[in-house]
C-alpha angles and dihedrals in degrees: 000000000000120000090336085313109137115211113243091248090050083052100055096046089060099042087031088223109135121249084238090062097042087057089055091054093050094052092043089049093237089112117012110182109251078244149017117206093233086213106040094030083220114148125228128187139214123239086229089067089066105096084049101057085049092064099048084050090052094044085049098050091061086046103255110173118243100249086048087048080049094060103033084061104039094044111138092217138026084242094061090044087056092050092059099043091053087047084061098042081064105053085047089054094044083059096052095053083050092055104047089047090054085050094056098046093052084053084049095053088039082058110033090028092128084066108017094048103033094045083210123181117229142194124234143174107209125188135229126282143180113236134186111216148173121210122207137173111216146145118274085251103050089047089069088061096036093049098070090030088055098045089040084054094040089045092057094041096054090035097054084047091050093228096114113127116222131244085007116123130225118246157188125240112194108215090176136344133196128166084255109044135003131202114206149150129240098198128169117194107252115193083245147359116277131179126305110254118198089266114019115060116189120203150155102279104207115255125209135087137357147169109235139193122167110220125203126195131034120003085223082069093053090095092078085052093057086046101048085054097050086052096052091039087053089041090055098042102248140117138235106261113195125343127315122258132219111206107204095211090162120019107192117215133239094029090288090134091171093104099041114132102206112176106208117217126195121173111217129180130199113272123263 
């Protein structure tokens, strides 16, 4: 120690912070040593630096990024310090929701793995079934936000009425899709028809067969699933019979649509 200068390695053993790492903060300006030898380049550091050094540690040890540390230090009020912890505290937050939703998933797959993993088309024979819906014609991107706000609304209508079915999911039917406009149904099955209203029309949905996959993870991934059943459709010989149809098994809250379980539906007849 020269006159109450501490040397760069004596430093690091007592904030436990690498020698490697107190380089960097001096370059970056987060730590700069109380003093640089002009002829040796070594770095010393005051004992009054200390508390300092245990921040950053601190900062470091609930992975703040450095420009964050930078600003939580250096931050010219207690207000503004407050601001970028809880910054922080949110992006903390925001991964935590990622990971248990991850977690969930993986315990979805262990469970469902025959049909997640394997993306495996399948044949049914579905029956018929009496839906109330609401159609719509709409832009990709106002579908997304007309999709929750339409089920909500047909939940509650078949629900008030006391026609609901149970166990049974909403769904959309795709009468027709472009990159410009779709046409589609938000339909939910009812125990039996009721009166049209002016918005919501019940009727007989077709049952028979259809080529199914269940899909699990984001709605923005369910194009490989039309196009893994036109494969198969095209494989077997067959045709696709009426439009395809997205059974929502499992809607995920808050837009997270990671762990969305969307059954894919899709009628087929046998070719002329």
């Amino acid at each position: 120690m020269m006159h109450g200068l501490i040397s760069i390695g004596r430093f690091a053993e007592i904030t436990r912070l690498s020698a490697k790492a107190l380089r960097l903060y001096d370059e970056i300006g987060l730590l700069r040593p109380a003093f640089v030898d002009p002829d040796t380049g070594y770095r010393y550091y005051s004992i009054t630096q200390l508390p300092m050094a245990r921040r950053i540690r601190l900062l470091r040890t609930i992975d703040m990024p450095l420009e964050a540390i930078h600003a939580v230090v250096h931050s010219p009020t207690p207000r503004a310090t407050e601001e970028h912890l809880r910054a922080h505290q949110e992006r903390i937050a925001a991964r935590i929701a990622r990971d248990q939703q991850a977690l969930l998933l993986l315990q979805l797959l262990m469970d469902h793995q025959a049909d997640d993993l394997a993306f495996t088309v399948q044949a049914k024979d579905l029956p018929a079934r009496c839906v109330a819906g609401i159609r719509y014609r709409a832009t990709p991107e106002e579908e997304s936000d007309l999709i929750p706000a339409l089920i909500a609304y047909l939940e509650d209508y078949a629900g008030e009425l006391g026609v609901r079915s149970p166990d049974e999911p909403p769904m959309r039917i795709s009468h027709s899709f472009s990159q410009q406009v779709v046409d589609s149904e938000i339909a939910v099955p009812v125990c039996r028809c009721c009166a049209d209203t002016e918005r919501v029309t019940c009727r007989a949905l077709e049952g028979g067969p259809v080529a199914s996959v269940m899909h699990v993870g984001p709605y923005a991934d369910l194009w490989a699933v039309y196009w893994a059943i036109l494969v198969w459709v095209q494989e077997r010989g067959d045709e696709p019979g009426g439009p395809p149809r997205e059974v929502y098994w499992l809607r995920p809250r808050d837009g997270e649509t990671i762990m969305a379980r969307t059954e894919v539906q899709w009628p087929v007849h046998a070719a002329q």
